[in-house]
C-alpha positions as CSV (number, residue, x, y, z in Angstrom):
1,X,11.2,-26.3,-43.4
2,X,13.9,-24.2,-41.7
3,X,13.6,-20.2,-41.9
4,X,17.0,-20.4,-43.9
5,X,16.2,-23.2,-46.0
6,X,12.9,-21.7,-47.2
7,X,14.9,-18.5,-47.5
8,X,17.5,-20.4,-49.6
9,X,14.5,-21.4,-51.9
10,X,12.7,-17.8,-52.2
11,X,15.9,-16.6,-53.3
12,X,17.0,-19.4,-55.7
13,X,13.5,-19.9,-57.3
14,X,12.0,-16.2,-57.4
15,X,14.8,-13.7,-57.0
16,X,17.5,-15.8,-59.3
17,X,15.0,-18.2,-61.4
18,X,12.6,-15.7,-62.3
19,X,15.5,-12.8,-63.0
20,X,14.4,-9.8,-60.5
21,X,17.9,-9.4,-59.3
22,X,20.3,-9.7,-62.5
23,X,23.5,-9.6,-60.4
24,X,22.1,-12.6,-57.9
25,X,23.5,-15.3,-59.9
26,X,27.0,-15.0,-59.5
27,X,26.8,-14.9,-55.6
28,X,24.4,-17.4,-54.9
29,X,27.0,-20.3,-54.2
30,X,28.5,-17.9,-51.3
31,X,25.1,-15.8,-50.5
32,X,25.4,-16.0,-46.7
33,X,21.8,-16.3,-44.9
34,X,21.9,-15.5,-41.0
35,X,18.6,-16.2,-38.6
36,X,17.9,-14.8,-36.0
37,X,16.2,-16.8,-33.6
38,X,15.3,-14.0,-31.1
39,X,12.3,-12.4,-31.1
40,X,13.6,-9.5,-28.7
41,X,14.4,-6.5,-30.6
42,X,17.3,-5.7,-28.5
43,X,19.1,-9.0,-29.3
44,X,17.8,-8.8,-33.2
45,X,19.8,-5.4,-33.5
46,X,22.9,-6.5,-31.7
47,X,23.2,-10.1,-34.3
48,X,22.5,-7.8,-36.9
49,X,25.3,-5.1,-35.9
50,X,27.5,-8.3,-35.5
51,X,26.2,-9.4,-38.8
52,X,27.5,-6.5,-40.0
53,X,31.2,-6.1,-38.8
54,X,31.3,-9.8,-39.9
55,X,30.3,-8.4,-43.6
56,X,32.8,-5.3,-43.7
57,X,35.5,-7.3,-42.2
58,X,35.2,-10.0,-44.6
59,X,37.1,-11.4,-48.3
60,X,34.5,-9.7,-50.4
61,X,35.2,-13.0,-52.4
62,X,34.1,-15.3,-49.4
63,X,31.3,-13.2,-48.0
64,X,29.9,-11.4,-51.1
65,X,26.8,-10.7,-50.1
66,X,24.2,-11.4,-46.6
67,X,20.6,-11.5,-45.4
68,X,19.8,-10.6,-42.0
69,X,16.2,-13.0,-41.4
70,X,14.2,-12.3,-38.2
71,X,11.2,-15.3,-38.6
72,X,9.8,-14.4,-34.9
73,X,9.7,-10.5,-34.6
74,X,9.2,-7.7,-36.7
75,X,5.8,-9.4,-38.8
76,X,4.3,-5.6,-38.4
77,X,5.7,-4.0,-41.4
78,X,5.6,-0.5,-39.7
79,X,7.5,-2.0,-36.6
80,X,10.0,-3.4,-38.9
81,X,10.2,-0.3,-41.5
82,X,10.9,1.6,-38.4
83,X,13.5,-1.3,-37.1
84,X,15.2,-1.0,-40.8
85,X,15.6,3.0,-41.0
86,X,17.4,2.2,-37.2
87,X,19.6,-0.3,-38.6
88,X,20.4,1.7,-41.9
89,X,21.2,4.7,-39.0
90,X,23.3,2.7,-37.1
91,X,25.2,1.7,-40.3
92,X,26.0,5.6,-40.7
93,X,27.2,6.1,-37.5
94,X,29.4,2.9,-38.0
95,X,31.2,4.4,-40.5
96,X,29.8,1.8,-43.4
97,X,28.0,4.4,-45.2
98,X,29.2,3.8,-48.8
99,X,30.5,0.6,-48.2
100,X,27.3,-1.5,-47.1
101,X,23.6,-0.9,-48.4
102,X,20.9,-2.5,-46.7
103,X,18.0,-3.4,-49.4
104,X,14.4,-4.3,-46.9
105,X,12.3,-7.1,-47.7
106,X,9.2,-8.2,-45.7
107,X,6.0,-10.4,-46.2
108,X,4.3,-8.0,-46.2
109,X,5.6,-5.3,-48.1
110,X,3.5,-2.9,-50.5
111,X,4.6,-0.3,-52.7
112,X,2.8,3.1,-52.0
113,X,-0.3,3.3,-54.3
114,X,0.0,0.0,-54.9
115,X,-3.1,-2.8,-53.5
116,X,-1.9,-5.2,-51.0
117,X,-2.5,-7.9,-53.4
118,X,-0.7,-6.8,-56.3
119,X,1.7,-9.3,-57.7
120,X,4.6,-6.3,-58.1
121,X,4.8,-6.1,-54.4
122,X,6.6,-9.3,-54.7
123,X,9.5,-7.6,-55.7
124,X,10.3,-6.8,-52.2
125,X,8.2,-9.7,-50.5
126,X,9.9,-12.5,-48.8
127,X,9.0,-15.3,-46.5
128,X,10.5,-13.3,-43.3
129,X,11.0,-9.6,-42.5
130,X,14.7,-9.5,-43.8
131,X,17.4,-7.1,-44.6
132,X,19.9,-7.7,-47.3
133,X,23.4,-6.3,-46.8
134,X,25.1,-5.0,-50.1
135,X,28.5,-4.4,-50.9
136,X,28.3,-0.9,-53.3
137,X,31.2,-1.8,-55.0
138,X,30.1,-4.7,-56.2
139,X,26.6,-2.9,-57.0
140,X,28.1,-0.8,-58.6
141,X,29.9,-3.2,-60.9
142,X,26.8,-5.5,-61.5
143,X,25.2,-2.3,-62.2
144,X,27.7,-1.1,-64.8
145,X,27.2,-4.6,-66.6
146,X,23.3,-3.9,-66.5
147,X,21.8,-2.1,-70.1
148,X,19.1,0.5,-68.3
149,X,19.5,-0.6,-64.6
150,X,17.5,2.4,-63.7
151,X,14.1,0.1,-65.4
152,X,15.1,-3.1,-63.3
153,X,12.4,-2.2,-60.7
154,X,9.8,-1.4,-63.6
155,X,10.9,-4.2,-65.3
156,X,10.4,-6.7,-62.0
157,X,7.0,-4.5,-61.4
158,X,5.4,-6.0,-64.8
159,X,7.1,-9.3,-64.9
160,X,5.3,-10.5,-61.4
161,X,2.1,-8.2,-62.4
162,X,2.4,-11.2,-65.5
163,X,2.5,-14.1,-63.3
164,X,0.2,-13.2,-61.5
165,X,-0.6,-14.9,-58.2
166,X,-0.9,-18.2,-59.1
167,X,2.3,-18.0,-61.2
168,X,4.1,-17.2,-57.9
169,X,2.2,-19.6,-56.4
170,X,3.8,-22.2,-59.2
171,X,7.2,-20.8,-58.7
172,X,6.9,-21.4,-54.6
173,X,4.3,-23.5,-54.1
174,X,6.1,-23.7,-50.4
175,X,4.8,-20.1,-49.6
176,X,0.8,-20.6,-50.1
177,X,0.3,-20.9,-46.4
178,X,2.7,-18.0,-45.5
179,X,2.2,-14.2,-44.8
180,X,3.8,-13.4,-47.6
181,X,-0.3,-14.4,-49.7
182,X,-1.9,-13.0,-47.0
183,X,-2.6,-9.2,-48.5
């Protein structure tokens, strides 16, 4: 399976079908998913800069929303934590500050305090390291639409702490082998 198609999946069967992100629904049909190929960080930075432009210059109703894969770099999450803050810098300087968010997702992500193998670190686990680039308009609307969006991410937290591992496991089956179980 393809890094975007297995993408495509994680986001349709976990972050849509199991309701993490209330506001994902609507943009699924246009949700753009770009891979890079690369696994130089150089090259990563500049398709994700060019990911980017593409994003700000766009029809917010054609290019709603983005991911940003990278499925042969960044599998240290410090590396790509430090990768992300670099890419959220260079979206200062840019001038998108306010216009573009970048939400981080990585197999390996863990909440501080929280195990490696707790389910609620699938809140912010994916099959790649990724970045997802945000329009804060429309957050901001989705948000408005949302009863207590300030519980969403406590809400998520005990929902996957629910399913447990083998109820993600259900949900994906395609991920067992993947970094993403590995804690």
């Amino acid at each position: 399976m393809t890094a975007e198609a297995l993408t495509h999946l994680w986001v349709s069967r976990l972050v849509v079908g199991e309701g993490l992100c209330p506001f994902a629904h609507p943009v699924m049909p246009k949700l753009a998913i770009r891979v890079s190929d690369s696994s130089d960080l150089n090259q990563i930075t500049k398709e994700f800069m060019d990911l980017l432009a593409e994003v700000v210059d766009a029809d917010p109703a054609e290019l709603p929303t983005a991911l940003f894969v990278v499925p042969h770099a960044l599998q240290d999450f410090d590396e790509y934590w430090n990768w992300a803050m670099i890419c959220d810098e260079l979206l200062q300087q840019m001038g998108h500050e306010g216009v573009i968010q970048l939400a981080t997702f990585h197999p390996q992500y863990c909440f501080e305090g929280e195990a490696p193998e707790d389910p609620s670190n699938f809140t912010n686990r994916s099959p790649y390291p990724m970045l997802h680039l945000i329009r804060e308009d429309d957050m901001e609307q989705a948000l408005a639409s949302v009863s207590h969006p300030e519980r969403i991410p406590e809400r998520n937290q005990r929902h996957l702490r629910r399913m447990g591992l083998d109820g993600l496991l259900e949900v994906i089956p395609e991920l067992k082998h993947s970094d993403i179980f590995r804690p």
